[in-house]
C-alpha positions in Angstrom: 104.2 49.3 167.0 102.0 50.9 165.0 103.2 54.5 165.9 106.8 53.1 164.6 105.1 51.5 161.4 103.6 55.4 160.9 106.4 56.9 161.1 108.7 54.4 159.1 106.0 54.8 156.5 106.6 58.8 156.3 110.0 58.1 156.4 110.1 56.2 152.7 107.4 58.8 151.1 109.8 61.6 152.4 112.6 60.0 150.8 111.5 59.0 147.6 110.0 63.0 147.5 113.6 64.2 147.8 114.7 61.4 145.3 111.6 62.7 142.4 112.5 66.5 143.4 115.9 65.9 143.3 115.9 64.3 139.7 113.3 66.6 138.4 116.1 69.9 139.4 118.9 67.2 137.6 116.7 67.1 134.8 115.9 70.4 134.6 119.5 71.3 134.8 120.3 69.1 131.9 117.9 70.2 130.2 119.0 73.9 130.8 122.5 72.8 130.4 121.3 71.4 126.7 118.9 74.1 125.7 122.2 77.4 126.7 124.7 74.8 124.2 122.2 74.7 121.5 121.8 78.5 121.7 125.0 79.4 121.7 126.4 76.9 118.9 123.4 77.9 116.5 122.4 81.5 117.6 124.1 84.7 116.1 123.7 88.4 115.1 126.4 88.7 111.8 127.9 91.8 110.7 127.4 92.6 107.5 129.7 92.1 104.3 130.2 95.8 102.7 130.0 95.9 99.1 133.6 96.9 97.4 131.6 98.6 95.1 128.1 100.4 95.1 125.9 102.8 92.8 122.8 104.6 93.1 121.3 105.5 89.6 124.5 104.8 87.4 126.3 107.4 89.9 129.7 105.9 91.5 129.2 105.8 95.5 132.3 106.4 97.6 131.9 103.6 100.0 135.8 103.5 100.8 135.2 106.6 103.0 134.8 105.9 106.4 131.3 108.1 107.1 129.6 106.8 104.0 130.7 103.5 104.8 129.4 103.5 108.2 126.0 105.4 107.2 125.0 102.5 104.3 126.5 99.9 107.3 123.9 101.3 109.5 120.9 100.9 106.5 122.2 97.6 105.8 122.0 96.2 109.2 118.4 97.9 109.9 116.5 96.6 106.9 118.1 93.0 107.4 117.6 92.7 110.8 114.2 94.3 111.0 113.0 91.2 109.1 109.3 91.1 109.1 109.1 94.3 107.4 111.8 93.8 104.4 109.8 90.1 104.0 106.9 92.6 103.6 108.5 95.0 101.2 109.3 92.1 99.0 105.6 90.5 99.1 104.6 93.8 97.7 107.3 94.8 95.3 106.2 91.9 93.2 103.2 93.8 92.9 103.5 97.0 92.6 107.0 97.1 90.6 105.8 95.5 87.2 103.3 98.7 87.5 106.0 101.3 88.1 109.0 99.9 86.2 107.7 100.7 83.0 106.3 104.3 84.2 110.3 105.1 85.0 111.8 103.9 82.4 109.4 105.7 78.8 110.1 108.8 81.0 113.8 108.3 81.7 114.4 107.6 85.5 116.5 104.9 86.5 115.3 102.1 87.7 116.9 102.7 91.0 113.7 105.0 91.7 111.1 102.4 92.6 113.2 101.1 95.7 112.6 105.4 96.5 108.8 104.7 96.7 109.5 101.4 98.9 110.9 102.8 101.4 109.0 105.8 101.5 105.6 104.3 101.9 106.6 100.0 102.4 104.0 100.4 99.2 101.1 101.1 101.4 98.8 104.4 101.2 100.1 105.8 104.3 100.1 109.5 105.4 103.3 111.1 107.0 102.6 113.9 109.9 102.9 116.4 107.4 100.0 115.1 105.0 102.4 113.6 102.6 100.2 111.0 100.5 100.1 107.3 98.9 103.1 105.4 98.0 105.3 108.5 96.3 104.5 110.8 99.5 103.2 113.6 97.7 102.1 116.8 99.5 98.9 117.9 98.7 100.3 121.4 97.1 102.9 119.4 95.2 101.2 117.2 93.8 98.5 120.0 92.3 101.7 121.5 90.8 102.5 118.1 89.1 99.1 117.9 87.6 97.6 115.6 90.0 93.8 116.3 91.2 93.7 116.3 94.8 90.0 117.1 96.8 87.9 115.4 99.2 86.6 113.1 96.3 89.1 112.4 94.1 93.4 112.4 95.4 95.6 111.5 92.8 98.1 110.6 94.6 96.7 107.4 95.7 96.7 106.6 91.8 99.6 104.7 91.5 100.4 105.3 88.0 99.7 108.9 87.7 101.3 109.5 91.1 104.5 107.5 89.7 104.0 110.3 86.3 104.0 112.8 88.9 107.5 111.8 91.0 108.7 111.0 87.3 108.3 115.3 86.4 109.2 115.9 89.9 112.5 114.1 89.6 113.1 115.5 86.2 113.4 118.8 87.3 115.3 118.1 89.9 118.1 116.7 87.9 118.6 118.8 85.6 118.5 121.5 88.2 120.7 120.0 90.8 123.1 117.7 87.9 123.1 114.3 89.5 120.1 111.4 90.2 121.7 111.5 94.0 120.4 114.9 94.9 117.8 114.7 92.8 116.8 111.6 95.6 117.9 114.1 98.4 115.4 116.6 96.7 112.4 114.6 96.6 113.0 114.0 100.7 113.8 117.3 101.5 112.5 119.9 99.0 114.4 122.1 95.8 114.6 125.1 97.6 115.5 123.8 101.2 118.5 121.1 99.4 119.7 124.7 96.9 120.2 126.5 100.4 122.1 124.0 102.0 124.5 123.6 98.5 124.9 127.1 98.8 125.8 127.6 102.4 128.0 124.5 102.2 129.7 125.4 98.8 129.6 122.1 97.6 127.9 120.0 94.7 127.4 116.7 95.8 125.0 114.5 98.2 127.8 113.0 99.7 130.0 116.1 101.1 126.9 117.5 102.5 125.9 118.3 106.4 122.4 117.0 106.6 119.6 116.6 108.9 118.9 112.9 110.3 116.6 111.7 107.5 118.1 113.1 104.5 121.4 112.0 105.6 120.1 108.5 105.8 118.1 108.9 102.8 119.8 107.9 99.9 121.3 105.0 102.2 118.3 103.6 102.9 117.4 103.2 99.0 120.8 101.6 98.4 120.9 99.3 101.2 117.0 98.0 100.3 118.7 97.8 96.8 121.5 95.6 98.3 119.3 93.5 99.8 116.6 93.2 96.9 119.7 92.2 94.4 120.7 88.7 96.4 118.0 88.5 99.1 119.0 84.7 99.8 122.7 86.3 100.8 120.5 88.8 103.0 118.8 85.7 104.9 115.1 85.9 103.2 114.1 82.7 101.6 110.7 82.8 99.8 108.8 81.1 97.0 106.5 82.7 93.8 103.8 82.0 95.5 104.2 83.6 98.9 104.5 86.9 96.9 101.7 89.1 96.6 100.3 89.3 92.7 99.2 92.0 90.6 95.7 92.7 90.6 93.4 91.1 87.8 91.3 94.0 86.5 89.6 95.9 83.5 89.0 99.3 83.3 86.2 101.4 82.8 86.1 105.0 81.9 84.1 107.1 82.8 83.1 110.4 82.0 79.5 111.5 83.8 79.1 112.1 88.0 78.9 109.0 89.8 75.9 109.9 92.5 76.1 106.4 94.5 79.6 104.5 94.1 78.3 101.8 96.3 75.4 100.8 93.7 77.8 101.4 91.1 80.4 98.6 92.3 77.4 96.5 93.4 76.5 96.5 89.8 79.3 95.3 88.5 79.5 92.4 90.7 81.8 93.6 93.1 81.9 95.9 96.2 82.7 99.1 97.7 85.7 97.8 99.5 87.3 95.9 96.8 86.3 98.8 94.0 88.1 101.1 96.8 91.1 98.7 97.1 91.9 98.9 93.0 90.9 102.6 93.3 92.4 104.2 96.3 92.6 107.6 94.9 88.1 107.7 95.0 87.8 109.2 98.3 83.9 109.3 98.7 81.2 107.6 98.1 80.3 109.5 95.1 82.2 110.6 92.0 81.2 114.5 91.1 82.2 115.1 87.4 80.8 118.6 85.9 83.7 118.7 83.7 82.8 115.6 82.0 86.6 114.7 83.2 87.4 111.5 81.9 88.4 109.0 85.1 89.7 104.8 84.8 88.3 102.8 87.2 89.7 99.2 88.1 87.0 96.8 88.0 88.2 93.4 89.6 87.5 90.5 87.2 86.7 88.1 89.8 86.0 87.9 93.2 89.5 87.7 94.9 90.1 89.0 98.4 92.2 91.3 98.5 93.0 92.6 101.8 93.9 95.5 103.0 96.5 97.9 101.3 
């Protein structure tokens, strides 16, 4: 009787196992079932709208034709979909374009320049494989031919306004040279002499009819599509507010015109430190400031204590 009792007890607690496992796979099935129709209803990857009409510089764009459609298509889709990094680019443009805006424009480059130093750098001091530097990517030799002073304690090129002077001249030149802002874009990425070659051996006179390598080909593109994008970025997807932008730097400036033997102590004593005197002046290399020449340098001095992070 009590074997019987056993076993009828077994019985039950098998069954109602089969019963819980049973509606826990039902559940989960729903819930599967719920999860793959929410997905699919809200979930999507969207091409992109073309622009009828597009312009780099004030120069007309041919977007009807079918390769120059396809190549700013491709820009489009990679600087909308590659989202953390555009959100990025326009966290810092609110910082850095107020400084380089005005730099373009007393020296008479289009404002369609500064998204060329966004997507060179993303508006961080970076350094390319070739030893291109700061946010214009300027090569060390070039940027001594632009006037810029570039040594193990002092690189101009990480000073933003006198590297934006620089790519000003450099750009310059390049237009009148080559007749058009497009290749004087194409010049900046690939070089004057290199981009005169090619317009020789190809016999023709503008960006767009030209056989290019990978990254020049793509270059112009990628400033117009970041353009695009940066004109309606709500239309783009990217919903921000004021205050989730980065802001300029709050600073005064000190000039200087003796050698700086301990810029540590020297930051110290103005209230600040190295890091954040390093952070306003990227171009200071050292941790001193040798000045024979009685050379005349501005320094950033941050007016309050504000971190800064890294840049």
């Amino acid at each position: 009787m009590l074997k019987r009792f056993f076993l009828l007890i077994v019985s039950l607690a098998v069954a109602i196992l089969l019963i819980v496992l049973f509606s826990f796979r039902k559940s989960a099935e729903e819930s599967e079932k719920v999860y793959v129709q929410s997905f699919n209803t809200h979930y999507g990857i969207y091409a992109l709208p073309i622009p009828d009409t597009l312009s780099f510089a004030g120069e007309h764009v041919p977007i009807k034709q079918t390769d120059i459609r396809e190549r700013f298509d491709r820009e489009l889709l990679v600087n909308t979909y590659w989202q953390s990094q555009t959100m990025l680019f326009f966290k810092r443009a609110n910082r850095w374009f107020p400084v380089i805006e005005p730099i373009l424009r007393a020296n008479g480059v289009p404002s369609d320049f500064k998204y060329l130093a966004l997507i060179e750098s993303g508006f961080m001091n970076v350094v390319s494989p070739a030893g291109a530097t700061g946010f214009w990517q300027i090569l060390s030799g070039t940027g001594r031919e632009l006037g810029l002073e570039v040594n193990n304690q002092v690189d101009e090129r990480y000073h933003v306004e006198k590297a934006t002077l620089a790519a000003c001249k450099y750009l310059l030149n390049a237009k009148d040279r080559f007749g058009s802002w497009t290749l004087a874009a194409a010049a900046y990425n690939i070089g004057n002499a290199r981009l005169s070659r090619i317009l020789e051996t190809q016999r023709v006179n503008d960006y767009y009819d030209l056989h290019l390598n990978e990254e020049t080909s793509r270059y112009v593109f990628r400033i117009l599509a970041v353009k695009t994008i940066f004109s309606d970025p709500t239309a783009a997807g990217f919903h921000f507010r004021p205050e989730d932008l980065y802001q300029p730097y709050q600073y005064f400036i000190l000039e200087v015109d003796t050698t700086i033997t301990d810029l540590v102590a020297f930051a110290l004593n103005y209230n600040t430190t190295y890091k954040e005197l390093r952070i306003l002046n990227p171009w200071l290399r050292d941790y001193e400031l040798p000045n024979r020449s009685r050379k005349k340098y501005q320094i950033k001095i941050p007016v309050s204590e504000t971190e800064y992070g890294s840049e």
